[in-house]
C-alpha positions in Angstrom: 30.2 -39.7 10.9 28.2 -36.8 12.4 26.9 -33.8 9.7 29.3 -30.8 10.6 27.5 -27.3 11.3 28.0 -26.2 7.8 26.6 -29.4 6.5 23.3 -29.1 8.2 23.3 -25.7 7.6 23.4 -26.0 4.1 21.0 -29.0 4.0 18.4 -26.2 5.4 15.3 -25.4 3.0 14.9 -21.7 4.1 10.9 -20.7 5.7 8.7 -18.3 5.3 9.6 -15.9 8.7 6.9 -16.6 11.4 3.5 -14.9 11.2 4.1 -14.2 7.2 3.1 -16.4 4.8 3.0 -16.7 0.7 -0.4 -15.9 -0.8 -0.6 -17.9 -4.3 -3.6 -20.0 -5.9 -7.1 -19.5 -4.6 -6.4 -17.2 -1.9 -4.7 -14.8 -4.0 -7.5 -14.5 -6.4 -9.5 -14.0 -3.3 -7.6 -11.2 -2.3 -8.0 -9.5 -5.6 -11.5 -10.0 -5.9 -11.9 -8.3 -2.2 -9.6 -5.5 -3.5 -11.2 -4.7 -6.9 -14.9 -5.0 -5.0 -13.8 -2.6 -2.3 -12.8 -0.3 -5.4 -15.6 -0.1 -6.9 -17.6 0.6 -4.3 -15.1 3.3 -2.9 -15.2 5.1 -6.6 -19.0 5.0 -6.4 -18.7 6.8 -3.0 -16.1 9.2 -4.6 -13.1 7.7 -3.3 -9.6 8.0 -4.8 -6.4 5.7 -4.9 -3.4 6.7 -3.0 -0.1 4.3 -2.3 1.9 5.3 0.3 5.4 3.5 0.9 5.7 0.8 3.3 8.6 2.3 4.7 8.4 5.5 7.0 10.3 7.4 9.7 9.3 6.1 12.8 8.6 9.1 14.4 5.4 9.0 12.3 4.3 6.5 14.1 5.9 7.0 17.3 4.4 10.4 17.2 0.7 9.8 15.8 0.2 6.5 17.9 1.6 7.3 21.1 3.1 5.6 23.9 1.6 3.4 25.6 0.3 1.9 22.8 1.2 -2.2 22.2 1.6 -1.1 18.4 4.2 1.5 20.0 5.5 -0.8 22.6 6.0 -4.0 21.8 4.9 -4.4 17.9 6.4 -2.3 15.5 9.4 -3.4 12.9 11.9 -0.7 12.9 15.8 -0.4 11.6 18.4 2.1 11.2 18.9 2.4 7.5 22.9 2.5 6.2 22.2 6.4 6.1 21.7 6.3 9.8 17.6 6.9 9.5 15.3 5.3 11.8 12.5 4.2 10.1 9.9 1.4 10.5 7.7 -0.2 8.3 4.4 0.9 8.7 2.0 -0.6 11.5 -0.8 0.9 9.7 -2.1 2.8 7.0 -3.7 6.2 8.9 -0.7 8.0 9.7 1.5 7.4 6.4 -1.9 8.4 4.7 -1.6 11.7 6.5 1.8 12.8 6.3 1.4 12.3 2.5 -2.1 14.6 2.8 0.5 17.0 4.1 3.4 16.9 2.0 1.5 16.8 -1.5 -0.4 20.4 0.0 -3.6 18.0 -0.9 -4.9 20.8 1.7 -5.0 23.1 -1.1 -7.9 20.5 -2.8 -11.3 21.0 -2.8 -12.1 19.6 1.0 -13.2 16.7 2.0 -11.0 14.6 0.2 -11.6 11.3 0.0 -8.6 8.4 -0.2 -8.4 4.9 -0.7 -5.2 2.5 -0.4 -4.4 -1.3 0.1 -1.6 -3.1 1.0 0.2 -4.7 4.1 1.2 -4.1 7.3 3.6 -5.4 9.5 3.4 -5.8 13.7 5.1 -8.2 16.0 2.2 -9.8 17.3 1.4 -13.0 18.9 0.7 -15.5 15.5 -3.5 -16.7 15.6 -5.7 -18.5 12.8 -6.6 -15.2 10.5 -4.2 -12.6 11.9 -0.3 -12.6 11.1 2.4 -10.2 11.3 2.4 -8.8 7.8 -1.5 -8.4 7.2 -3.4 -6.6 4.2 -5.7 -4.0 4.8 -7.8 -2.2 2.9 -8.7 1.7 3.9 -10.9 4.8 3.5 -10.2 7.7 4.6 -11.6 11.3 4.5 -9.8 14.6 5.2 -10.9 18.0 5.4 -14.2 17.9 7.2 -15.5 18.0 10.8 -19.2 16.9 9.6 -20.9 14.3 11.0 -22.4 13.1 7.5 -18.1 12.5 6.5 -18.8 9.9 9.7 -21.3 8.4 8.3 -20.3 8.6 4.4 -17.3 6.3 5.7 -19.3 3.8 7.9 -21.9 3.3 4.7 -19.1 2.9 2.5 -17.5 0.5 5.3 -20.6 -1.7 5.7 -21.1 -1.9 1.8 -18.1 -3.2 1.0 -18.4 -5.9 3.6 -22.2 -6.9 2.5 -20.9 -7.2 -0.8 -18.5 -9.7 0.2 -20.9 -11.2 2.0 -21.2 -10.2 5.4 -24.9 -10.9 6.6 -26.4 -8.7 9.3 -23.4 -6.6 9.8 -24.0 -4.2 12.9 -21.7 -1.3 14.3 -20.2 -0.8 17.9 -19.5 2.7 18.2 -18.6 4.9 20.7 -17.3 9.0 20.9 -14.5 9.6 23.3 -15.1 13.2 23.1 -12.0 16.4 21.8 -9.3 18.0 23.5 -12.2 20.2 25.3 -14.1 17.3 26.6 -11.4 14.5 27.0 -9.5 15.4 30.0 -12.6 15.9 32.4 -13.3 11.9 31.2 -9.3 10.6 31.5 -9.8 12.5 35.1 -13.2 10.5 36.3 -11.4 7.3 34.7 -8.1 7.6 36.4 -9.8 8.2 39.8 -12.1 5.5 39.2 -9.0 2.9 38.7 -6.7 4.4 41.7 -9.7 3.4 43.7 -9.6 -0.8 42.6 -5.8 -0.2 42.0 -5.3 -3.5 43.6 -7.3 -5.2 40.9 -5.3 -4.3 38.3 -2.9 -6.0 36.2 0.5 -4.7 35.7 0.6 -3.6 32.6 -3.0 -1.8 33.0 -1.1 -0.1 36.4 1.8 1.1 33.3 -1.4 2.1 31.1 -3.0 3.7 34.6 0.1 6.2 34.2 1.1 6.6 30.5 -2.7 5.9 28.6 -5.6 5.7 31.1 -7.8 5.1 27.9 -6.0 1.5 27.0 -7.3 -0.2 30.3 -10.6 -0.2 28.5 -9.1 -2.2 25.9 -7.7 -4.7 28.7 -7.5 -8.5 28.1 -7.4 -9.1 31.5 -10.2 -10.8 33.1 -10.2 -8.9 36.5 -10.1 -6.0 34.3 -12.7 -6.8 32.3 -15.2 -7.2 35.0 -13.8 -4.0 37.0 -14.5 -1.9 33.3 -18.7 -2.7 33.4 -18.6 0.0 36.1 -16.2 2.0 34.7 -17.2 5.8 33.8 -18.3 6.0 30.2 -17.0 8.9 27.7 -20.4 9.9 26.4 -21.6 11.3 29.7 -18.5 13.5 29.6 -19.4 14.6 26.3 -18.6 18.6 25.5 -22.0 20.1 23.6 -20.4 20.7 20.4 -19.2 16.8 20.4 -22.6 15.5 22.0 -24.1 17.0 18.9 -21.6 15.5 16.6 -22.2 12.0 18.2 -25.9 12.3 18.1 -26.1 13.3 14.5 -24.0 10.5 13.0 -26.5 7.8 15.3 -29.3 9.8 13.4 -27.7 9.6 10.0 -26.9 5.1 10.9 -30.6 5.0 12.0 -31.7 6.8 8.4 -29.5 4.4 6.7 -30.8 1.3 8.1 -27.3 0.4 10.1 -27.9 -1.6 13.1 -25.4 -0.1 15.8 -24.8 -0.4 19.5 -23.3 2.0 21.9 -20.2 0.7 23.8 -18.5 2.6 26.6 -15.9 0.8 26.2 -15.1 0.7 22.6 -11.8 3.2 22.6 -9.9 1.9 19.5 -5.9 0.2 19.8 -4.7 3.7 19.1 -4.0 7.2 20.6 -5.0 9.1 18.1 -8.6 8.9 17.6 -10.7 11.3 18.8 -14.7 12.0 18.8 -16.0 8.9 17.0 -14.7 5.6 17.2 -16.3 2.9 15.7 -16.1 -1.3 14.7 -18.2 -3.1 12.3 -19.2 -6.2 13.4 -20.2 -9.6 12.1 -22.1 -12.6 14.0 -19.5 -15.7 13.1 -19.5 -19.2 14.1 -16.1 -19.8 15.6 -16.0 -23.7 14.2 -17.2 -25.4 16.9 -21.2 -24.8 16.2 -20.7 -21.5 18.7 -21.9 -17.8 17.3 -20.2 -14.9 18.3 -19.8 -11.4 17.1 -16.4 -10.5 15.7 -14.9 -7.2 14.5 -14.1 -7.4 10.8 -13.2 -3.3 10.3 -13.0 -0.3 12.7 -11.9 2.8 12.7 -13.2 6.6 13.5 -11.9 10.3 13.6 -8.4 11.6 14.2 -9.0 15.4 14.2 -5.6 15.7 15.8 -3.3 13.7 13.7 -2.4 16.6 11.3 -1.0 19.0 14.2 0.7 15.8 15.7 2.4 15.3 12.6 4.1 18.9 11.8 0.2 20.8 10.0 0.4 24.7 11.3 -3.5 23.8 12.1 -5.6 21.0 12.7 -7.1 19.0 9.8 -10.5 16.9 10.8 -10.0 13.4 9.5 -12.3 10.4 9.6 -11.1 6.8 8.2 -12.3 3.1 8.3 -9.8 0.1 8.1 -10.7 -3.6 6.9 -8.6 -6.6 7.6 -8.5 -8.3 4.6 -6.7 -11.7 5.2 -9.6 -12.3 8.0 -12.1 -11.4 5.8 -11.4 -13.8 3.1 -10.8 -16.7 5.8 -14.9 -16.3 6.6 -16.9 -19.1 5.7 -19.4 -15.9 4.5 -16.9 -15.0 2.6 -18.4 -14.8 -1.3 -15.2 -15.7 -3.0 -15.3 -12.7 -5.3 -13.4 -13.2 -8.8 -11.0 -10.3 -9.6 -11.3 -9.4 -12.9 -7.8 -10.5 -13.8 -9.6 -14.3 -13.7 -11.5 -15.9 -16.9 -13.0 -18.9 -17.3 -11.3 -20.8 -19.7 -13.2 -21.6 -23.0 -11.4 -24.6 -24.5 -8.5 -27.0 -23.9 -6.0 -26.0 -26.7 -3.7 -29.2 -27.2 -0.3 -29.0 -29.1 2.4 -32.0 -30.0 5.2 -32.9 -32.5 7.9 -30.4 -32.8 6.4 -28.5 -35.8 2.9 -27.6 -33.8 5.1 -27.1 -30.7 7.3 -24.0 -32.7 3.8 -22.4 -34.0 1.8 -23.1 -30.7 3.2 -20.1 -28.7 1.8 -17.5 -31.7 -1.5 -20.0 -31.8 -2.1 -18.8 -28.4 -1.1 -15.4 -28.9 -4.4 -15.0 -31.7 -6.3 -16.9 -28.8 -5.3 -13.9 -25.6 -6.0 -10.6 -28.2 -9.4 -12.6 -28.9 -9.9 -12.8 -25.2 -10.5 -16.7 -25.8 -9.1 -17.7 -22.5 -7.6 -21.3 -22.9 -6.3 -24.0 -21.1 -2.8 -25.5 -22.2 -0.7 -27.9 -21.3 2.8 -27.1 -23.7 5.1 -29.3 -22.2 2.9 -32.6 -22.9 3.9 -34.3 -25.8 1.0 -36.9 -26.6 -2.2 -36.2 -27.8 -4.0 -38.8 -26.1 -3.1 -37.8 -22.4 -3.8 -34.5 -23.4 -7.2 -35.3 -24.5 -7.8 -37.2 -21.5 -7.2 -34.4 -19.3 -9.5 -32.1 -21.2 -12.4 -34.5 -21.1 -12.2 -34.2 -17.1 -12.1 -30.7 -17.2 -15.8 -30.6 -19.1 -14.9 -27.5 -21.2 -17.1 -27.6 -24.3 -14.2 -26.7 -26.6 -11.0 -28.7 -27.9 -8.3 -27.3 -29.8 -6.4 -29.3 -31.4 -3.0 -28.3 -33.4 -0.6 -31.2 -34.9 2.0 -31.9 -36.8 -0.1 -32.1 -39.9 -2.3 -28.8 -38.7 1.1 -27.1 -38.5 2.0 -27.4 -41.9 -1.4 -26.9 -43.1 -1.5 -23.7 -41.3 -5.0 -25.1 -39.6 -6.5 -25.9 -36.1 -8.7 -28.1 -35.8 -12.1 -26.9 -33.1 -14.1 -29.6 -31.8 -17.3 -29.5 -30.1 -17.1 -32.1 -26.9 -20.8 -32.0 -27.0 -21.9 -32.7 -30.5 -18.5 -34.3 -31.1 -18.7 -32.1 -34.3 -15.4 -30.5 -35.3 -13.9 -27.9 -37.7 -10.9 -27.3 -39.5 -10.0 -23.6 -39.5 -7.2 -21.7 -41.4 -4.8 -19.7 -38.7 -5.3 -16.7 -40.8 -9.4 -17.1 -39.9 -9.2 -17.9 -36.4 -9.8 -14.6 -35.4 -13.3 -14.6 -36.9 -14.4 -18.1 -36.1 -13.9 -17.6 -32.5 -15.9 -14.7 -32.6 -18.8 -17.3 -33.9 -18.1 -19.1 -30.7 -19.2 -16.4 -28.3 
């Protein structure tokens, strides 16, 4: 007889939705030691925590990302809530990071300051090896200050963080797209330069033509593409007050050391940015012996943000995003241990009912010793558990019994002298301080 509807439905193990995935095991601990790294170094900059929510109204993003915009368009999660509030869940960190500059009055701070945060992201794009639809990103961001050196303090702070998970010979594309002075005279040359190969393009770069003239740069299309090598560039177009701004952060990369490269094209995914705009890049082999460069952060100025999103003035903002799930897929990757993650220092092995009642606070004298252990509690025989430490190669065995447990003991041995000691619980404390 044929399973009824119900029947297979029930019979269903439920998935992970597409483009999300657990992170557990190794790849968590990877995350964590990317995180805490990234902390470190941001502190050492003078960088601060913030957490924003996940959740926002989606005018925030509507608003500070634009139309026009894929994220916009065709990528973001949003919902009306039972209240009857639109709201999405946040695309990316910039704009959320703003809004809450704005509502705590962090205005009224000593300026720049200078924000850290890490978490995901959601967008409903097309699933790829290394990029899914909730990502985790990790961000800098400055806010306050139009100086070039705020620029450069966030690309050097970038590019650190990325050498110290061991990105080799990391460069930066970067680029200036000019301010609200400069960057119509350079939408104006672009858009006549496209209505005269309008036949060339795709589309959806015909849409961007009309809404976003600035997203055709970002094209994947391969007529497009070609037609952009001749497109006008943004730094010719440059204002004098922004041409000075550009030139002075390439003078503060050159004093640093950073490699860069100027690219025309280089415009950022969205509508906000203005002046700099930047990606760090890495030289990768794609798996099949070929090297190519790939983008592994970006990011660059949104001077304009603030006023977009409801500030009575302007507030000059620079920030940097890293994708971290792409970063710890890298075969550079130097699979940095969070601190959360000890080495274990012996193989503590427990059976008969009487050891199994006292093993729990046994292990308890172990954790405020920070004597990390391995233990196997729900194995009952000594000799499997033995077994298993011996493959393990820890120096250390401890072994509690039936006869230890009323003896209030533990025996310690040595797996390399095969030397072992009997110790009271009440001293356990002090011998393992011995062991260190």
């Amino acid at each position: 007889m044929p399973e009824s509807k119900s029947e297979k439905k029930s019979g269903n193990v439920p998935q992970a939705v597409k483009g999300m995935r657990d992170i557990m095991g190794e790849d968590y601990y990877k995350m964590q030691g990317f995180f805490e790294k990234a902390q470190e170094i941001s502190e050492y900059y003078g960088f601060k925590p913030i957490e924003t929510p996940i959740l926002e109204s989606e005018d925030t993003f509507t608003t500070a990302i634009g139309e026009g915009t894929d994220v916009v368009d065709k990528e973001m999660y949003t919902f009306k809530t039972k209240g009857g509030d639109r709201v999405a869940m946040r695309p990316e960190h910039t704009a959320g990071t703003m809004r809450a500059y704005i509502e705590n009055g962090l205005v009224n701070q000593p300026q720049p300051v200078l924000l850290y945060h890490y978490g995901p992201a959601f967008r409903h794009e097309n699933t790829q090896k290394g990029r899914y639809r909730q990502f985790n990103q990790f961000d800098i961001d400055a806010f306050g200050s139009e100086k070039s050196i705020v620029d450069a303090l966030v690309i050097r702070t970038a590019c650190a963080i990325l050498e110290e998970a061991g990105a080799k010979d990391v460069s930066v594309d970067i680029n200036s797209i000019g301010d609200k002075e400069c960057r119509s005279k350079y939408v104006r040359e672009l858009t006549n330069y496209y209505k005269k190969h309008l036949k060339d393009l795709s589309a959806i770069d015909k849409e961007r033509l009309v809404k976003n003239p600035l997203r055709i740069l970002d094209s994947k299309d391969p007529k497009t593409i070609e037609l952009n090598e001749d497109a006008p560039d943004a730094v010719s177009c440059l204002c004098p007050a922004c041409k000075k701004h550009f030139k002075e952060v390439l003078e503060y990369l050159e004093e640093m050391g950073i490699p860069y490269s100027i690219n025309k094209l280089l415009v950022r995914g969205l509508s906000y940015y203005t002046r700099t705009v930047f990606e760090v890049i890495q030289m990768t082999e794609d798996g099949e012996g070929n090297v190519k460069p790939l983008t592994i952060a970006g990011g660059g100025r949104y001077d304009y943000l603030g006023k977009m999103l409801g500030s009575k003035k302007d507030i000059p903002a620079v920030g940097a995003s890293i994708g971290m799930d792409r970063v710890i897929s890298m075969p550079w990757y130097a699979n940095l241990k969070p601190r959360i993650m000890k080495e274990p220092e012996a193989y503590f092995i427990q059976f008969g009912l009487e050891a199994k009642l006292k093993s729990l606070n046994i292990m308890e004298i172990l954790r405020k010793s920070k004597f990390p252990v391995i233990q196997s509690i729900s194995k009952d025989k000594l000799g499997a558990q033995l077994g298993q430490a011996e493959k393990l190669g820890l120096k250390y065995v401890m072994i509690f019994g039936q006869r230890e447990a009323l003896d209030n003991t533990v025996i310690v041995r040595n797996m390399e002298t095969r030397s072992q000691d009997t110790v009271k619980i009440d001293d356990l404390k002090d011998y393992l301080k011995k062991l260190k």
